[in-house]
C-alpha positions as a Markdown table, in Angstrom:
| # | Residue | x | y | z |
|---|---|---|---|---|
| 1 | Unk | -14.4 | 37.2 | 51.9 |
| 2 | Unk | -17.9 | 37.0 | 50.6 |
| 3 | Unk | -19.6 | 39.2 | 47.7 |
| 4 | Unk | -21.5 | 41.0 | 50.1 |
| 5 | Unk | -18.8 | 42.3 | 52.3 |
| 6 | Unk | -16.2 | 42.4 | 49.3 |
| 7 | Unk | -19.1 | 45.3 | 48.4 |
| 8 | Unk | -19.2 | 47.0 | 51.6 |
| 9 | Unk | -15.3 | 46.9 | 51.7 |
| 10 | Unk | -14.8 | 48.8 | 48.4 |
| 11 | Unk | -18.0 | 51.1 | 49.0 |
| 12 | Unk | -16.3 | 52.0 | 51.6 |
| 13 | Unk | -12.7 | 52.3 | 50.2 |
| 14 | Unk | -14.0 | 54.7 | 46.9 |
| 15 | Unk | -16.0 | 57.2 | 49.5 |
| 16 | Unk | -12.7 | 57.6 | 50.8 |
| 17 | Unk | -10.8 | 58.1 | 47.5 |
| 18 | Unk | -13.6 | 60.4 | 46.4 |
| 19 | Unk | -13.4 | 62.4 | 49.7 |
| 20 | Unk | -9.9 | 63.0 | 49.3 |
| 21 | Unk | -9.9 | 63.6 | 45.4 |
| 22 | Unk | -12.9 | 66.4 | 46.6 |
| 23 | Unk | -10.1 | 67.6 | 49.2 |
| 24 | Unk | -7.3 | 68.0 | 46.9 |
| 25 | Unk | -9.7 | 69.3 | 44.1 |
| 26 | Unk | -10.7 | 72.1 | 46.7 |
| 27 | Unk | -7.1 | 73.3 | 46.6 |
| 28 | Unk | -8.1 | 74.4 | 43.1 |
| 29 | Unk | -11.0 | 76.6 | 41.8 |
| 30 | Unk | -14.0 | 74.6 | 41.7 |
| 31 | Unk | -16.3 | 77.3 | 40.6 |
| 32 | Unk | -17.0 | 79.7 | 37.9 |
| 33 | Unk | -14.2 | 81.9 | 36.1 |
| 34 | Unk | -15.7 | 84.7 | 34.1 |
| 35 | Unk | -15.0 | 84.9 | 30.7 |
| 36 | Unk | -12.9 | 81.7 | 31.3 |
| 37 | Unk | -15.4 | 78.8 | 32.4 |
| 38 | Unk | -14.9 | 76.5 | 35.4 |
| 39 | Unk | -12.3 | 76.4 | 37.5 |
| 40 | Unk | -9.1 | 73.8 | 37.1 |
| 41 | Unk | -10.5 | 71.9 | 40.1 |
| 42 | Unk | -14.1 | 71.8 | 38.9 |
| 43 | Unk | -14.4 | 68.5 | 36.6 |
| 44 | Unk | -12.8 | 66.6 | 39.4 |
| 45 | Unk | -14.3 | 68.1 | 42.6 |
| 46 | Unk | -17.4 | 67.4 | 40.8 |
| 47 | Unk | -16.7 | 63.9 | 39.5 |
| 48 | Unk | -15.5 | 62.5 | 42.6 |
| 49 | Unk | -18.6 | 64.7 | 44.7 |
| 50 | Unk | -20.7 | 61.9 | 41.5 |
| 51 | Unk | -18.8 | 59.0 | 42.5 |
| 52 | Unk | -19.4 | 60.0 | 46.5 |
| 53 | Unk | -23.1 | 59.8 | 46.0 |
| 54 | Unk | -23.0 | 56.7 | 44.0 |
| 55 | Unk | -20.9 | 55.1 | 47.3 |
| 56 | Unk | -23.4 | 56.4 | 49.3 |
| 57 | Unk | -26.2 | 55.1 | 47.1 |
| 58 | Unk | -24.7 | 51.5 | 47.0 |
| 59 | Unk | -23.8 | 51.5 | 50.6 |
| 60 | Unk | -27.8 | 52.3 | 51.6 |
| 61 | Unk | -28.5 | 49.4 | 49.1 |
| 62 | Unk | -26.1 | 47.4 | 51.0 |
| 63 | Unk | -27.7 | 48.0 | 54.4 |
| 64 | Unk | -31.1 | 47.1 | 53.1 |
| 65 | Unk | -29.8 | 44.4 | 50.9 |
| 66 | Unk | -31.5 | 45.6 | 48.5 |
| 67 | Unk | -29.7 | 43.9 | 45.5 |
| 68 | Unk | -28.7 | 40.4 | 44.8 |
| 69 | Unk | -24.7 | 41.2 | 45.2 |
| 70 | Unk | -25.8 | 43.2 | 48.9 |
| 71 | Unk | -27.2 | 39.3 | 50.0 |
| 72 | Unk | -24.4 | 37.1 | 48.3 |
| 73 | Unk | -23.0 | 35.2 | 51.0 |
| 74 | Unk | -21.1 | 33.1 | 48.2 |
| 75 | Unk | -17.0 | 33.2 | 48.3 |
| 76 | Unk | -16.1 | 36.5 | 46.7 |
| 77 | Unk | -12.7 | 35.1 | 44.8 |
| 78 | Unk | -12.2 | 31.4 | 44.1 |
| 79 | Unk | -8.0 | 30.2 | 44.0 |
| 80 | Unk | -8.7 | 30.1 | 40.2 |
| 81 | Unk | -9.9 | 33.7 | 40.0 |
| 82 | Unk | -7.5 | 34.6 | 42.4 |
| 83 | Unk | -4.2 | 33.2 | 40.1 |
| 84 | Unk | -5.5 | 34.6 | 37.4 |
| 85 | Unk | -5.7 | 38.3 | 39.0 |
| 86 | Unk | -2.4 | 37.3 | 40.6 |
| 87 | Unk | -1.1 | 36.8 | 37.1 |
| 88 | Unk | -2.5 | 39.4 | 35.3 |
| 89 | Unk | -1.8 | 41.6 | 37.9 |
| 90 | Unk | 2.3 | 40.3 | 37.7 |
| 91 | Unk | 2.2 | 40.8 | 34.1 |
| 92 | Unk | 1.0 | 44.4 | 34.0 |
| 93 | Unk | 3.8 | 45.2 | 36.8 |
| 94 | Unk | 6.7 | 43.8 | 34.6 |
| 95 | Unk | 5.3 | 46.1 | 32.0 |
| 96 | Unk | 5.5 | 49.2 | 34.3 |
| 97 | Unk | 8.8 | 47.9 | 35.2 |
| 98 | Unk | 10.3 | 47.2 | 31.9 |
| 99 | Unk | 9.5 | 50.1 | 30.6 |
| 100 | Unk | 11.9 | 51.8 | 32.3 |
| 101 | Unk | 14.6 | 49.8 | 31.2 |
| 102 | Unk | 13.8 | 48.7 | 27.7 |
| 103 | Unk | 11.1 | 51.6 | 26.5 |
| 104 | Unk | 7.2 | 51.2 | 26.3 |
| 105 | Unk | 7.5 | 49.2 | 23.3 |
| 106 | Unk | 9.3 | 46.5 | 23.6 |
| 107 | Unk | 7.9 | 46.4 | 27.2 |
| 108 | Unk | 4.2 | 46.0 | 25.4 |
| 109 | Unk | 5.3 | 43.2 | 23.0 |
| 110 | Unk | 6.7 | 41.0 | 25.6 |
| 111 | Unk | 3.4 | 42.1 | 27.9 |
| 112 | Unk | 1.4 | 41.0 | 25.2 |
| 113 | Unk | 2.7 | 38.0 | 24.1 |
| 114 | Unk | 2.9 | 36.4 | 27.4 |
| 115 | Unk | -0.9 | 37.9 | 27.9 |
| 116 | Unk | -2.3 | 37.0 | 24.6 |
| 117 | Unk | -0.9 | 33.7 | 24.1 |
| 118 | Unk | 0.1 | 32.0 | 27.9 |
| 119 | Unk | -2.7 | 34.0 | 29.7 |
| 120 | Unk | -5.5 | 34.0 | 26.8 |
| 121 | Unk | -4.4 | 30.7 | 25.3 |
| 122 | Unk | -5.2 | 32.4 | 22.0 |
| 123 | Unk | -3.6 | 30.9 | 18.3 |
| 124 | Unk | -0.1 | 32.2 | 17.6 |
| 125 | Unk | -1.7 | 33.9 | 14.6 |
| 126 | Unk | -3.9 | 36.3 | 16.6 |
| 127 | Unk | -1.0 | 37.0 | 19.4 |
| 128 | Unk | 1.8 | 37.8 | 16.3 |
| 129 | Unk | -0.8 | 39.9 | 14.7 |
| 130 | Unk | -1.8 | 41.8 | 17.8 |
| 131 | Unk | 1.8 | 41.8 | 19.5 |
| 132 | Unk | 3.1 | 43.8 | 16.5 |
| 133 | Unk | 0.2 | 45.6 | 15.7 |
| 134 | Unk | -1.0 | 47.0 | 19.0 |
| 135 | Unk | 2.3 | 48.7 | 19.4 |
| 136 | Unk | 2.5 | 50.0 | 15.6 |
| 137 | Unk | -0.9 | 51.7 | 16.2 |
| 138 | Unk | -0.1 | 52.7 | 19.7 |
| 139 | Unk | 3.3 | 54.6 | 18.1 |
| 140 | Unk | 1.6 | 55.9 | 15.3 |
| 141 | Unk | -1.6 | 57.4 | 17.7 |
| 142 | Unk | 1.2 | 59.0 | 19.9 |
| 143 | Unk | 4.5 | 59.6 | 18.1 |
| 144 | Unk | 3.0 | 60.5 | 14.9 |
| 145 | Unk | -0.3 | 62.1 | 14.8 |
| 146 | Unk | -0.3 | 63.5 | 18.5 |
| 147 | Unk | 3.7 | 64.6 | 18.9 |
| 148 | Unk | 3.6 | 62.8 | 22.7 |
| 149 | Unk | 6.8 | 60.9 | 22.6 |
| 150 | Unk | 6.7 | 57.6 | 24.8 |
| 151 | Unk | 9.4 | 56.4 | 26.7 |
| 152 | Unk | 11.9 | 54.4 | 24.7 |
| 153 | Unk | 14.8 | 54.1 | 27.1 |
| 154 | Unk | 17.4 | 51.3 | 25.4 |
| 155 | Unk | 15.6 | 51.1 | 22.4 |
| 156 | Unk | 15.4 | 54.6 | 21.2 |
| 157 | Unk | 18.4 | 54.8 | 18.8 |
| 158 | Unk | 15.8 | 52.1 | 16.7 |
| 159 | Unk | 13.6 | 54.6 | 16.0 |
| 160 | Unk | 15.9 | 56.9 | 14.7 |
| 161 | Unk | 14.8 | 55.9 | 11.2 |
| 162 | Unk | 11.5 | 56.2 | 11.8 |
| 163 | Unk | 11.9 | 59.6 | 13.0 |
| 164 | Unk | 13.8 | 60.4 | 10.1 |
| 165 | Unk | 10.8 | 59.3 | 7.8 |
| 166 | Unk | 8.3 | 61.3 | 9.7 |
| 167 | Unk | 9.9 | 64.4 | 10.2 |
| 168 | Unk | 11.8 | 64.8 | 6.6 |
């Protein structure tokens, strides 16, 4: 696939999405409530009616090639690009996945230490400090200040202290 169709292909795929979030958003009230403001559906009727005319706007380009990308007729993805979205993509499905069986937590430290030091070949200072700090903050942002529990599944009876700390 070249860069210009690989452009075509997703102008074409987001006017889609946006028609259908503008469907679905319809179901709602998109207009004005008195006393009250807009309607539940307006921000997203109106957001994806924005990202409609921006597919419209690049698909015009496209036709008159207008813009370098519209008259790329390079290779869109080379193998290398390609394992590396392969991989990345991998990765952030085992997270999805373990989270479900070993809690968001855990799930993010082993995400990011595969990501940080195997993917982003970065020192095993940098990936210890951001594989146990990421999470801390990430805990602290929702558990603590915001009261939106995450999902902990296995691990939960670990935080049990924690939660005796911040609740007592």
């Amino acid at each position: 696939m070249t860069v210009r169709t690989a452009e075509f292909v997703m102008a074409i795929v987001l006017a889609l999405c946006s028609i259908g979030l503008m469907i679905k958003s319809a179901e709602l009230n998109i207009g004005w409530i008195e006393g009250r403001g807009p309607g539940s559906g307006a921000w997203p009727f109106w957001l994806s009616t924005g990202m409609l005319l921006c597919c419209i706007a690049t698909l015009w380009r496209w036709f008159r090639k207008a813009t370098p990308e519209s008259r790329n007729t390079n290779l869109y993805m080379t193998h290398e690009t390609l394992v590396i979205v392969g991989t990345s993509a991998g990765a952030i499905l085992f997270l999805l996945a373990a989270t479900h069986w070993i809690g968001i937590y855990a799930s993010l430290v082993l995400f990011l230490l595969f990501y940080l030091k195997f993917v982003g070949r970065h020192t095993w200072m940098l990936t210890i400090i951001l594989t146990i700090g990421i999470p801390v903050f990430i805990f602290c942002l929702f558990e603590w200040a915001l009261k939106i529990p995450l999902p902990k599944s296995i691990t939960e009876p670990l935080f049990y202290p924690i939660y005796d700390l911040m609740y007592s």
